[in-house]
N, C-alpha and C positions, 0 to 999 in steps of 0.2 A: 942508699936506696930506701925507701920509706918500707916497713914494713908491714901497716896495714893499722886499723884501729884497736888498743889495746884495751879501751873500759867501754863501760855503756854509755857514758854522756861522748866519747869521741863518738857512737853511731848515733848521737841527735838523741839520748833519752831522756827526756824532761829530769830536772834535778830532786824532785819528791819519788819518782821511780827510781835515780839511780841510788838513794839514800834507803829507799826501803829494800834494795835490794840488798846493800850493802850490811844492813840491820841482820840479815839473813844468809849473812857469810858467803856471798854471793857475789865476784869483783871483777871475772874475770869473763866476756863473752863466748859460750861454746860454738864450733864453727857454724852451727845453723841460723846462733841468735845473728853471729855477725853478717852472715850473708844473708839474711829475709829482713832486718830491722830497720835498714835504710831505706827499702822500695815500701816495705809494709807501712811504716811511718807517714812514707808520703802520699800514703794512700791507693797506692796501684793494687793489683788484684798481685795475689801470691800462688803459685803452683808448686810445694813442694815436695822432693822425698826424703824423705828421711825415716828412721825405726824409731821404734820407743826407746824413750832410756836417751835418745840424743840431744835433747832440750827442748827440743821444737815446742813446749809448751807457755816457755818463755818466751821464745818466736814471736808466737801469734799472741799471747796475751799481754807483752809489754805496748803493745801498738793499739790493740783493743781496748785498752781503757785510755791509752793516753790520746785518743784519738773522740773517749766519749765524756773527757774531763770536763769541756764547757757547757757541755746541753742541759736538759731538763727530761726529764722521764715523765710518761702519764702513768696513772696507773693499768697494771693487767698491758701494759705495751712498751716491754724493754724495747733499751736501744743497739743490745748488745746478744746475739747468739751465738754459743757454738753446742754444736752436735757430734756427741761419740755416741760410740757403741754398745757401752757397758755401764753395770750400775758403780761398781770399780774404777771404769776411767774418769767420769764423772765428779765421784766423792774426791781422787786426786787431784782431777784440775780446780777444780774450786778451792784446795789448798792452797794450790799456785797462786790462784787470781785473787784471793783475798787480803794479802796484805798489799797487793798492788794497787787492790781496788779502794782501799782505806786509807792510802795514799793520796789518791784523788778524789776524796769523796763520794766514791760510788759502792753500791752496793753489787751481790751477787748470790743469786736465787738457784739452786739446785734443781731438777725436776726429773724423776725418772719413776718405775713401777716399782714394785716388792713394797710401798710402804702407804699410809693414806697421804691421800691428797690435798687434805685440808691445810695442814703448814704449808704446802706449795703455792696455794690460791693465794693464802692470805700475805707470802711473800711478794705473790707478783701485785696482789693490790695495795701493796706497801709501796709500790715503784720499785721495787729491785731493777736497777740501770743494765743489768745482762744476766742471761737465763745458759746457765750450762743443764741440757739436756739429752735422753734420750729419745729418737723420734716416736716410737707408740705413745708414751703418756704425755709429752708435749702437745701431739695429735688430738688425746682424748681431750684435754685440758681447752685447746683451741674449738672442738665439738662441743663442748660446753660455753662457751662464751668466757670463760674463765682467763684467755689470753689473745692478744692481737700483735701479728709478726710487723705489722702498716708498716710500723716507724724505726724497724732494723734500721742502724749503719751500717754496722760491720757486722758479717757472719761469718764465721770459720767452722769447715765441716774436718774434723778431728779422724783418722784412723778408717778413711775412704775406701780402701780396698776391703777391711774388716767388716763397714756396713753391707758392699756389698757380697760380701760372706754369708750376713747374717740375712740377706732380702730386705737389708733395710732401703735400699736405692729407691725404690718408688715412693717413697714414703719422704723421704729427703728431698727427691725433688718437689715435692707438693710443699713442703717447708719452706727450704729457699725459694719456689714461686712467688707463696705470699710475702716474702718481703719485696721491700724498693728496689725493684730491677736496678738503680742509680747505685746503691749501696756497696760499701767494697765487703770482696768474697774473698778470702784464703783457705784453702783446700792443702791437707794435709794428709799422703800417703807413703809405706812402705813401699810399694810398687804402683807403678803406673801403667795398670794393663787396659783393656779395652773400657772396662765397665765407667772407669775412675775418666778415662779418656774422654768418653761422652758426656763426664756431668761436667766437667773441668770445661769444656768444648760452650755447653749450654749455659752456663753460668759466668765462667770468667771472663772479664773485660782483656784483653788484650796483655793477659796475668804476667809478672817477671817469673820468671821457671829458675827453682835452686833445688840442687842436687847434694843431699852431704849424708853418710854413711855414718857417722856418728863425732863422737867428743874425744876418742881415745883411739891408740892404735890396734892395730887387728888382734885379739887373742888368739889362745890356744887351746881349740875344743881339740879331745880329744872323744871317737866316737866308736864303740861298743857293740857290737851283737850278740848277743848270748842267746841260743840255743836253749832250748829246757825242756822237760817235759811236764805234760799239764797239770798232773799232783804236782808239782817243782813249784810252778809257777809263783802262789805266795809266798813259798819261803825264801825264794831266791831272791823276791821284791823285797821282804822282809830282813833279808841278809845284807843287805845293799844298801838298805834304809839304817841298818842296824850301829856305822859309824859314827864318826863325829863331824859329817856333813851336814849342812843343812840342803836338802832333797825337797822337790816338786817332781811328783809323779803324777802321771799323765793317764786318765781310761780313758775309753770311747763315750761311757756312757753315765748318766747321773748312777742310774743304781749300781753300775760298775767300780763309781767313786767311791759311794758311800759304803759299798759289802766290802771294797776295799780296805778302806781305812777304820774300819770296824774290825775287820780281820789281820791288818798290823796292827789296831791297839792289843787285841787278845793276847797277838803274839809279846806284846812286852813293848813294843814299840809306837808310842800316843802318836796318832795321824787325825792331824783336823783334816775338813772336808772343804770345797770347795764346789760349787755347783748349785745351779740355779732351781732344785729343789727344794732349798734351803730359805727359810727367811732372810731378808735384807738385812736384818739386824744379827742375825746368826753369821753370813755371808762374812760381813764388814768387821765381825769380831774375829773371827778365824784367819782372814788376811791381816789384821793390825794384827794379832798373834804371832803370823808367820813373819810379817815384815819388823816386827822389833825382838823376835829373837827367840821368842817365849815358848813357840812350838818350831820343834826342826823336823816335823815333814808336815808336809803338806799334800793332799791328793785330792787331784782336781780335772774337771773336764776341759775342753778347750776355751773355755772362758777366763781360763788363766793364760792362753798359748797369747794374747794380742791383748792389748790394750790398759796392760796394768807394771808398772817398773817397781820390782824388788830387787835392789843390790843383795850380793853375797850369797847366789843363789850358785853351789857348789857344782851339783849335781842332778840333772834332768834322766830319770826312767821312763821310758814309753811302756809302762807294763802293759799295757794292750798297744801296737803300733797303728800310727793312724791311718785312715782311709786313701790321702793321698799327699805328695810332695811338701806343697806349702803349706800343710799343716806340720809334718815331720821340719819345718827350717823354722817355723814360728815358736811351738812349743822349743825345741833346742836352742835358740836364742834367749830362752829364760835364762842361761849359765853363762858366765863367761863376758859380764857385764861392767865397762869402766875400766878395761883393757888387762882386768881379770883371766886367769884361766880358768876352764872348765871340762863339765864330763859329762857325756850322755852316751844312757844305756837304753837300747833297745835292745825286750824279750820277749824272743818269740819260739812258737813249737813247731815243730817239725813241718806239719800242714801248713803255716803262714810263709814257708820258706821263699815259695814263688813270688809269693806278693809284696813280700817287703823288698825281694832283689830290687824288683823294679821301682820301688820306691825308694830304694836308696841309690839309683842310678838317676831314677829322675832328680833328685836331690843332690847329686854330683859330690856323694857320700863316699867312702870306698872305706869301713868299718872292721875292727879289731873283731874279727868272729871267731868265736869256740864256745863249744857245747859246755854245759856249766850245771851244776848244780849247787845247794845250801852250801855246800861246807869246799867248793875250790879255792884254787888259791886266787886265780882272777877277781873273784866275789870279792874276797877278803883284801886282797888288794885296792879293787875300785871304793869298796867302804870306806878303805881308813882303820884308822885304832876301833875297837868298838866300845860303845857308852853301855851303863850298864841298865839290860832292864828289868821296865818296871811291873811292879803286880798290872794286872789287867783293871780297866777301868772302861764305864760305860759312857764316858763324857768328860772332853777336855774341858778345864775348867776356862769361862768366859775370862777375858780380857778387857779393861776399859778401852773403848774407840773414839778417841778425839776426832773423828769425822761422821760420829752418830748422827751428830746435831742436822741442820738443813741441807742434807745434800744426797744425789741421789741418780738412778740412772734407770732404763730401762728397756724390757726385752721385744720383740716382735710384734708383740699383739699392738693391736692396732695400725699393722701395716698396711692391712686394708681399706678402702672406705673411702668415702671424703670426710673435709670438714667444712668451715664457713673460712673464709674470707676474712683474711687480718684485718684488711682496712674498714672495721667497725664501728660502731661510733667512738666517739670521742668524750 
Protein backbone atom coordinates (compact mmCIF):
# COMPACT_ATOMS: atom_id res chain seq x y z
CA UNK A 1 0.00 0.00 0.00
CA UNK A 2 1.68 3.31 -1.03
CA UNK A 3 2.63 5.16 1.74
CA UNK A 4 2.54 8.64 0.78
CA UNK A 5 5.15 11.14 -0.72
CA UNK A 6 8.67 10.91 0.78
CA UNK A 7 10.87 14.14 -0.85
CA UNK A 8 9.73 17.47 -2.12
CA UNK A 9 10.08 16.91 -5.79
CA UNK A 10 7.46 13.75 -5.23
CA UNK A 11 4.94 16.80 -3.88
CA UNK A 12 5.61 18.63 -7.50
CA UNK A 13 8.60 20.98 -6.19
CA UNK A 14 10.27 22.44 -8.89
CA UNK A 15 14.05 20.98 -9.09
CA UNK A 16 16.11 24.48 -8.29
CA UNK A 17 13.85 24.49 -4.97
CA UNK A 18 14.26 20.96 -4.23
CA UNK A 19 18.29 21.45 -4.59
CA UNK A 20 18.32 24.39 -2.58
CA UNK A 21 16.67 22.90 -0.13
CA UNK A 22 18.62 20.03 0.02
CA UNK A 23 21.94 22.54 -0.01
CA UNK A 24 20.38 23.35 3.50
CA UNK A 25 20.18 19.97 4.99
CA UNK A 26 16.64 19.94 4.34
CA UNK A 27 15.19 16.35 2.55
CA UNK A 28 12.64 15.18 4.25
CA UNK A 29 8.88 16.87 4.02
CA UNK A 30 7.42 17.83 7.73
CA UNK A 31 3.67 16.92 7.78
CA UNK A 32 2.42 20.41 7.06
CA UNK A 33 4.84 20.91 4.00
CA UNK A 34 3.34 17.52 2.72
CA UNK A 35 -0.26 18.32 3.32
CA UNK A 36 -0.49 22.23 1.97
CA UNK A 37 2.19 21.88 -0.93
CA UNK A 38 0.20 20.17 -3.37
CA UNK A 39 -3.13 22.27 -3.11
CA UNK A 40 -0.83 25.49 -2.50
CA UNK A 41 1.28 24.75 -5.62
CA UNK A 42 -1.80 24.54 -7.69
CA UNK A 43 -2.85 27.40 -6.73
CA UNK A 44 -5.94 26.96 -4.51
CA UNK A 45 -6.48 29.21 -1.41
CA UNK A 46 -4.92 27.49 1.85
CA UNK A 47 -6.67 27.53 5.41
CA UNK A 48 -4.17 26.23 7.82
CA UNK A 49 -3.49 25.21 11.51
CA UNK A 50 -0.76 24.58 12.65
CA UNK A 51 1.98 26.21 15.74
CA UNK A 52 5.25 27.66 15.25
CA UNK A 53 8.11 25.50 15.12
CA UNK A 54 5.94 22.98 12.70
CA UNK A 55 7.28 24.16 9.21
CA UNK A 56 4.45 25.77 7.92
CA UNK A 57 7.07 28.36 6.74
CA UNK A 58 8.10 26.21 4.24
CA UNK A 59 4.37 25.57 3.47
CA UNK A 60 3.70 28.68 2.26
CA UNK A 61 7.00 29.85 1.10
CA UNK A 62 8.00 26.87 -1.28
CA UNK A 63 4.75 27.57 -3.46
CA UNK A 64 5.19 31.44 -2.99
CA UNK A 65 8.16 31.80 -5.01
CA UNK A 66 7.68 28.83 -7.16
CA UNK A 67 4.53 30.25 -8.20
CA UNK A 68 6.30 33.98 -8.74
CA UNK A 69 9.39 32.35 -10.74
CA UNK A 70 8.17 33.43 -14.29
CA UNK A 71 6.89 37.06 -13.89
CA UNK A 72 8.34 40.38 -13.86
CA UNK A 73 8.16 42.88 -10.79
CA UNK A 74 7.69 46.76 -11.18
CA UNK A 75 9.02 48.76 -9.06
CA UNK A 76 7.58 49.90 -5.27
CA UNK A 77 4.85 46.83 -6.58
CA UNK A 78 5.98 43.27 -5.28
CA UNK A 79 4.29 40.40 -6.46
CA UNK A 80 4.65 38.43 -3.51
CA UNK A 81 3.32 39.32 0.36
CA UNK A 82 3.17 37.90 3.55
CA UNK A 83 2.18 39.50 6.72
CA UNK A 84 3.26 38.52 10.44
CA UNK A 85 3.14 39.99 13.55
CA UNK A 86 6.45 40.68 14.77
CA UNK A 87 9.73 42.35 14.04
CA UNK A 88 11.19 38.70 15.08
CA UNK A 89 8.79 36.66 12.90
CA UNK A 90 9.67 38.72 10.04
CA UNK A 91 13.69 38.80 10.28
CA UNK A 92 13.08 34.66 10.41
CA UNK A 93 10.90 34.28 7.53
CA UNK A 94 13.07 36.02 5.35
CA UNK A 95 15.76 33.59 6.25
CA UNK A 96 13.57 30.87 5.15
CA UNK A 97 12.67 32.57 1.89
CA UNK A 98 15.90 33.73 0.75
CA UNK A 99 17.75 31.04 -0.50
CA UNK A 100 14.53 29.75 -2.07
CA UNK A 101 14.14 33.11 -3.42
CA UNK A 102 17.87 32.96 -5.01
CA UNK A 103 16.93 29.85 -6.45
CA UNK A 104 14.50 31.32 -8.61
CA UNK A 105 15.73 34.55 -9.25
CA UNK A 106 13.78 36.50 -7.05
CA UNK A 107 14.46 38.82 -4.61
CA UNK A 108 12.95 39.50 -0.92
CA UNK A 109 12.39 42.81 0.90
CA UNK A 110 11.94 43.09 4.64
CA UNK A 111 9.57 45.77 5.94
CA UNK A 112 8.67 46.35 9.56
CA UNK A 113 9.21 49.54 12.48
CA UNK A 114 12.09 49.82 15.19
CA UNK A 115 14.38 50.93 12.29
CA UNK A 116 14.61 53.65 9.16
CA UNK A 117 12.80 53.28 6.34
CA UNK A 118 15.05 54.38 3.91
CA UNK A 119 16.69 50.66 2.99
CA UNK A 120 13.04 49.57 2.90
CA UNK A 121 11.95 52.22 0.02
CA UNK A 122 14.85 51.70 -1.69
CA UNK A 123 14.43 47.85 -1.57
CA UNK A 124 11.00 47.85 -2.97
CA UNK A 125 12.16 50.34 -5.76
CA UNK A 126 14.87 47.99 -6.62
CA UNK A 127 11.72 45.41 -7.53
CA UNK A 128 12.09 43.13 -4.51
CA UNK A 129 9.61 40.22 -6.18
CA UNK A 130 7.93 39.80 -2.32
CA UNK A 131 7.71 42.04 0.72
CA UNK A 132 7.74 40.05 4.19
CA UNK A 133 6.12 42.59 6.35
CA UNK A 134 4.60 44.05 9.36
CA UNK A 135 1.15 45.81 8.87
CA UNK A 136 1.82 49.40 10.63
CA UNK A 137 5.01 50.18 8.54
CA UNK A 138 3.78 48.48 5.33
CA UNK A 139 0.72 50.77 5.98
CA UNK A 140 2.94 53.81 6.43
CA UNK A 141 5.06 52.93 3.54
CA UNK A 142 1.87 52.40 1.13
CA UNK A 143 0.53 56.24 2.77
CA UNK A 144 3.60 57.46 1.28
CA UNK A 145 3.37 56.26 -2.02
CA UNK A 146 6.51 54.43 -1.39
CA UNK A 147 4.64 50.91 -2.31
CA UNK A 148 1.68 49.47 -4.30
CA UNK A 149 -0.16 45.92 -3.18
CA UNK A 150 -2.05 46.38 -7.43
CA UNK A 151 -0.11 43.50 -8.65
CA UNK A 152 0.07 40.80 -5.49
CA UNK A 153 -0.29 37.08 -6.48
CA UNK A 154 0.16 35.45 -3.84
CA UNK A 155 -0.38 36.60 -0.13
CA UNK A 156 0.05 34.71 2.91
CA UNK A 157 -1.13 36.21 6.27
CA UNK A 158 1.35 34.47 8.83
CA UNK A 159 0.41 33.80 12.69
CA UNK A 160 -3.56 35.15 12.16
CA UNK A 161 -4.78 34.53 15.52
CA UNK A 162 -1.56 36.46 16.98
CA UNK A 163 -2.57 39.72 14.72
CA UNK A 164 -5.62 39.40 15.95
CA UNK A 165 -4.07 39.62 19.53
CA UNK A 166 -2.28 42.40 18.66
CA UNK A 167 -5.45 44.55 16.90
CA UNK A 168 -3.75 44.02 13.88
CA UNK A 169 -7.07 42.59 11.90
CA UNK A 170 -8.31 45.86 10.76
CA UNK A 171 -5.30 46.77 9.41
CA UNK A 172 -4.92 43.51 7.54
CA UNK A 173 -7.83 43.65 6.10
CA UNK A 174 -7.23 47.02 4.45
CA UNK A 175 -3.89 45.09 3.14
CA UNK A 176 -5.27 42.14 1.50
CA UNK A 177 -8.14 44.46 0.04
CA UNK A 178 -5.70 46.29 -1.94
CA UNK A 179 -4.51 43.46 -3.61
CA UNK A 180 -6.09 41.46 -6.69
CA UNK A 181 -9.15 40.14 -5.27
CA UNK A 182 -8.05 37.08 -8.27
CA UNK A 183 -4.85 36.43 -6.28
CA UNK A 184 -4.26 33.26 -4.09
CA UNK A 185 -4.43 33.78 -0.25
CA UNK A 186 -2.89 31.35 2.42
CA UNK A 187 -3.72 32.02 5.84
CA UNK A 188 -1.89 30.64 8.60
CA UNK A 189 -3.01 30.01 12.30
CA UNK A 190 -2.54 28.31 15.63
CA UNK A 191 -6.32 28.39 16.16
CA UNK A 192 -9.12 29.01 14.25
CA UNK A 193 -11.35 30.94 16.49
CA UNK A 194 -14.05 33.59 15.39
CA UNK A 195 -11.82 36.53 14.54
CA UNK A 196 -9.38 34.32 12.02
CA UNK A 197 -12.91 32.72 10.88
CA UNK A 198 -14.20 36.05 9.44
CA UNK A 199 -10.95 37.00 7.59
CA UNK A 200 -10.39 33.29 6.25
CA UNK A 201 -14.47 33.74 5.24
CA UNK A 202 -13.70 37.24 3.47
CA UNK A 203 -10.78 36.46 1.71
CA UNK A 204 -10.39 32.93 0.75
CA UNK A 205 -11.56 31.37 -2.42
CA UNK A 206 -13.05 28.26 -1.73
CA UNK A 207 -9.45 27.61 0.40
CA UNK A 208 -8.24 23.50 0.98
CA UNK A 209 -8.42 23.39 4.96
CA UNK A 210 -5.20 21.45 6.69
CA UNK A 211 -4.91 20.61 10.11
CA UNK A 212 -1.34 19.46 11.53
CA UNK A 213 -0.24 19.78 15.18
CA UNK A 214 3.33 19.67 14.38
CA UNK A 215 6.74 17.59 12.91
CA UNK A 216 7.28 15.47 16.00
CA UNK A 217 5.49 13.48 18.63
CA UNK A 218 3.77 14.91 21.75
CA UNK A 219 6.34 15.87 24.49
CA UNK A 220 6.58 15.84 27.97
CA UNK A 221 5.83 19.20 29.74
CA UNK A 222 6.05 18.91 32.97
CA UNK A 223 4.14 21.95 34.92
CA UNK A 224 5.09 23.77 38.22
CA UNK A 225 3.48 26.12 40.74
CA UNK A 226 5.29 27.53 43.28
CA UNK A 227 4.06 29.53 45.82
CA UNK A 228 6.33 32.32 47.14
CA UNK A 229 6.29 35.28 49.00
CA UNK A 230 6.93 38.76 47.43
CA UNK A 231 10.58 39.41 49.01
CA UNK A 232 10.96 35.54 47.46
CA UNK A 233 9.91 36.30 44.34
CA UNK A 234 13.60 37.24 42.53
CA UNK A 235 15.46 35.09 44.19
CA UNK A 236 13.38 32.13 43.57
CA UNK A 237 13.28 33.32 39.65
CA UNK A 238 16.93 33.86 40.23
CA UNK A 239 17.31 30.23 41.75
CA UNK A 240 15.62 28.73 38.96
CA UNK A 241 17.55 30.55 36.35
CA UNK A 242 20.51 29.76 38.39
CA UNK A 243 21.14 25.91 36.57
CA UNK A 244 22.43 24.65 33.60
CA UNK A 245 19.07 25.24 31.59
CA UNK A 246 18.65 27.41 29.03
CA UNK A 247 15.42 29.65 30.56
CA UNK A 248 12.84 32.13 28.94
CA UNK A 249 11.18 33.92 31.48
CA UNK A 250 7.98 35.53 31.01
CA UNK A 251 6.64 39.47 32.87
CA UNK A 252 3.62 41.11 32.02
CA UNK A 253 5.35 44.10 31.32
CA UNK A 254 8.25 45.87 29.48
CA UNK A 255 9.48 47.56 32.67
CA UNK A 256 8.85 44.36 34.32
CA UNK A 257 11.30 42.57 31.80
CA UNK A 258 13.82 44.88 32.04
CA UNK A 259 14.06 45.54 36.27
CA UNK A 260 13.93 41.91 35.87
CA UNK A 261 16.65 41.00 34.00
CA UNK A 262 18.68 43.80 35.56
CA UNK A 263 17.99 42.31 38.79
CA UNK A 264 19.11 38.55 37.81
CA UNK A 265 22.20 40.11 36.29
CA UNK A 266 23.10 41.81 39.89
CA UNK A 267 22.27 38.69 41.25
CA UNK A 268 25.14 36.81 39.31
CA UNK A 269 23.00 35.48 36.79
CA UNK A 270 23.42 37.72 32.97
CA UNK A 271 19.71 37.97 31.67
CA UNK A 272 19.20 39.63 28.28
CA UNK A 273 16.03 41.35 27.67
CA UNK A 274 13.46 41.02 25.27
CA UNK A 275 10.69 43.67 24.72
CA UNK A 276 9.63 46.09 22.59
CA UNK A 277 11.28 49.05 24.41
CA UNK A 278 14.23 48.07 23.25
CA UNK A 279 15.87 49.11 19.83
CA UNK A 280 15.35 46.81 16.87
CA UNK A 281 18.99 46.47 16.68
CA UNK A 282 19.38 45.70 20.45
CA UNK A 283 16.10 43.35 20.08
CA UNK A 284 17.69 41.13 17.19
CA UNK A 285 21.08 40.86 19.03
CA UNK A 286 19.63 39.53 22.40
CA UNK A 287 17.56 36.94 20.50
CA UNK A 288 20.54 35.77 18.08
CA UNK A 289 22.34 35.74 21.61
CA UNK A 290 19.63 33.60 23.14
CA UNK A 291 19.18 31.38 20.09
CA UNK A 292 22.98 30.30 19.38
CA UNK A 293 23.65 29.62 22.77
CA UNK A 294 25.68 32.75 23.89
CA UNK A 295 23.26 33.96 26.74
CA UNK A 296 20.96 31.23 28.72
CA UNK A 297 18.40 33.31 30.03
CA UNK A 298 16.47 35.17 28.51
CA UNK A 299 13.48 37.64 29.97
CA UNK A 300 10.93 38.71 27.93
CA UNK A 301 7.33 39.94 27.45
CA UNK A 302 4.78 38.32 25.41
CA UNK A 303 6.42 39.10 22.22
CA UNK A 304 8.50 36.03 22.78
CA UNK A 305 5.06 33.91 23.74
CA UNK A 306 4.05 33.62 19.46
CA UNK A 307 5.63 34.17 16.57
CA UNK A 308 9.39 33.38 16.97
CA UNK A 309 11.01 29.38 17.02
CA UNK A 310 14.10 28.79 19.46
CA UNK A 311 15.02 25.04 19.69
CA UNK A 312 16.45 23.85 23.05
CA UNK A 313 14.43 25.98 25.12
CA UNK A 314 14.63 23.90 28.61
CA UNK A 315 12.60 25.67 30.77
CA UNK A 316 9.75 28.41 30.61
CA UNK A 317 9.11 30.81 34.22
CA UNK A 318 5.89 32.75 34.24
CA UNK A 319 7.51 35.02 37.04
CA UNK A 320 4.61 37.17 36.74
CA UNK A 321 1.54 34.69 35.53
CA UNK A 322 -0.34 35.94 32.57
CA UNK A 323 -3.62 37.80 32.40
CA UNK A 324 -5.42 34.78 30.67
CA UNK A 325 -5.47 31.13 29.30
CA UNK A 326 -4.03 31.43 25.75
CA UNK A 327 -1.30 33.31 26.81
CA UNK A 328 -0.40 30.76 29.73
CA UNK A 329 -0.48 27.74 26.50
CA UNK A 330 1.47 30.19 24.09
CA UNK A 331 4.32 31.27 26.24
CA UNK A 332 4.68 27.42 27.70
CA UNK A 333 4.89 26.04 24.22
CA UNK A 334 8.26 28.02 24.03
CA UNK A 335 9.79 24.37 25.94
CA UNK A 336 9.36 21.30 24.92
CA UNK A 337 10.00 21.77 21.08
CA UNK A 338 11.01 18.95 18.29
CA UNK A 339 9.53 16.28 20.64
CA UNK A 340 11.82 17.44 23.31
CA UNK A 341 10.87 17.51 26.89
CA UNK A 342 10.16 20.33 28.95
CA UNK A 343 9.40 22.58 32.14
CA UNK A 344 7.30 25.38 33.09
CA UNK A 345 7.16 27.16 36.30
CA UNK A 346 4.74 29.40 37.31
CA UNK A 347 5.33 31.94 40.43
CA UNK A 348 2.95 33.24 42.10
CA UNK A 349 2.03 34.82 45.87
CA UNK A 350 -0.31 34.14 47.94
CA UNK A 351 -2.91 37.06 46.63
CA UNK A 352 -2.54 35.70 42.79
CA UNK A 353 -3.85 32.16 44.14
CA UNK A 354 -7.56 32.65 42.90
CA UNK A 355 -6.46 33.96 39.73
CA UNK A 356 -4.13 31.75 38.31
CA UNK A 357 -6.51 28.41 39.60
CA UNK A 358 -8.57 29.51 37.17
CA UNK A 359 -6.31 29.92 34.67
CA UNK A 360 -4.79 26.90 35.00
CA UNK A 361 -8.20 25.14 34.73
CA UNK A 362 -8.95 27.32 31.81
CA UNK A 363 -5.69 25.94 30.37
CA UNK A 364 -6.60 22.27 31.20
CA UNK A 365 -3.26 22.56 33.49
CA UNK A 366 -3.47 20.52 36.66
CA UNK A 367 0.21 21.63 38.18
CA UNK A 368 2.97 20.24 40.66
CA UNK A 369 2.09 23.06 43.39
CA UNK A 370 4.09 23.76 46.64
CA UNK A 371 5.15 26.77 48.46
CA UNK A 372 8.98 27.25 47.86
CA UNK A 373 11.47 29.46 48.44
CA UNK A 374 15.51 30.33 47.28
CA UNK A 375 17.05 27.47 48.82
CA UNK A 376 14.04 24.22 48.44
CA UNK A 377 14.79 21.42 47.20
CA UNK A 378 12.00 21.63 44.37
CA UNK A 379 13.92 24.92 43.29
CA UNK A 380 17.02 23.03 43.20
CA UNK A 381 15.81 20.26 41.61
CA UNK A 382 13.69 22.22 38.66
CA UNK A 383 17.37 24.19 38.05
CA UNK A 384 19.44 21.48 37.48
CA UNK A 385 23.27 21.34 38.46
CA UNK A 386 24.02 25.02 38.98
CA UNK A 387 26.61 27.09 36.87
CA UNK A 388 28.79 29.24 38.56
CA UNK A 389 28.20 32.89 39.07
CA UNK A 390 29.34 35.67 37.73
CA UNK A 391 30.46 39.35 39.06
CA UNK A 392 27.68 41.70 38.28
CA UNK A 393 27.72 43.46 35.08
CA UNK A 394 25.69 46.43 33.52
CA UNK A 395 25.28 44.94 29.95
CA UNK A 396 25.47 41.68 28.19
CA UNK A 397 27.85 42.00 25.84
CA UNK A 398 26.38 42.37 22.00
CA UNK A 399 26.54 39.53 19.63
CA UNK A 400 26.99 39.72 15.86
CA UNK A 401 23.29 39.17 14.02
CA UNK A 402 23.38 37.65 10.60
CA UNK A 403 19.80 39.05 10.24
CA UNK A 404 20.79 42.71 10.90
CA UNK A 405 21.04 43.40 7.46
CA UNK A 406 17.46 44.05 5.38
CA UNK A 407 14.93 42.60 7.32
CA UNK A 408 12.41 43.68 9.73
CA UNK A 409 9.04 43.84 11.35
CA UNK A 410 6.60 45.88 13.04
CA UNK A 411 4.34 46.89 15.95
CA UNK A 412 0.76 48.62 15.97
CA UNK A 413 1.07 51.88 15.17
CA UNK A 414 -0.43 52.53 12.35
CA UNK A 415 -3.27 50.44 12.75
CA UNK A 416 -5.39 53.09 12.33
CA UNK A 417 -6.03 55.35 9.30
CA UNK A 418 -6.37 54.71 5.74
CA UNK A 419 -4.01 54.77 3.05
CA UNK A 420 -4.21 55.23 -0.88
CA UNK A 421 -5.01 52.46 -3.18
CA UNK A 422 -2.23 50.01 -4.47
CA UNK A 423 -3.49 50.17 -7.83
CA UNK A 424 -1.24 53.32 -8.55
CA UNK A 425 0.37 54.36 -11.35
CA UNK A 426 2.56 52.36 -13.08
Amino acid sequence: MPVGPATFADLGVPAPLVAALAGNGITVPFPVQAAVLPDALAGLDILGRAQTGSGKTLGFGIPLVARLADGYTMACRPRGLVLVPTRELATQVVAVLAPLAQAMGLSVAAVFGGTPQGPQVAALRDRADIVVACPGRLADLIEQDHCHLGDVEVSVVDEADHMADLGFLPIVRRLLDATAPEGQRLLFSATLDRAVDVLARRFLNRPARHSVDGASPPAQIIHHLLTVTAADRVAVVAALAGGDKRVLIFTRTKHGAQQLARQLTRAGVPAAELHSNLTQGDRSRNLAAFTAGATRVLVATDVAARGIHVDGIDLVIHADPPTEHKAYVHRSGRTARGGADGAVVTVQTAAQTAEVRVLMRKAGVTPQAVTAGPASAVVRSIAGPPVTRVAPVTRLAPVPNPGDAPATGRGAAAASGSFRGSRGRR
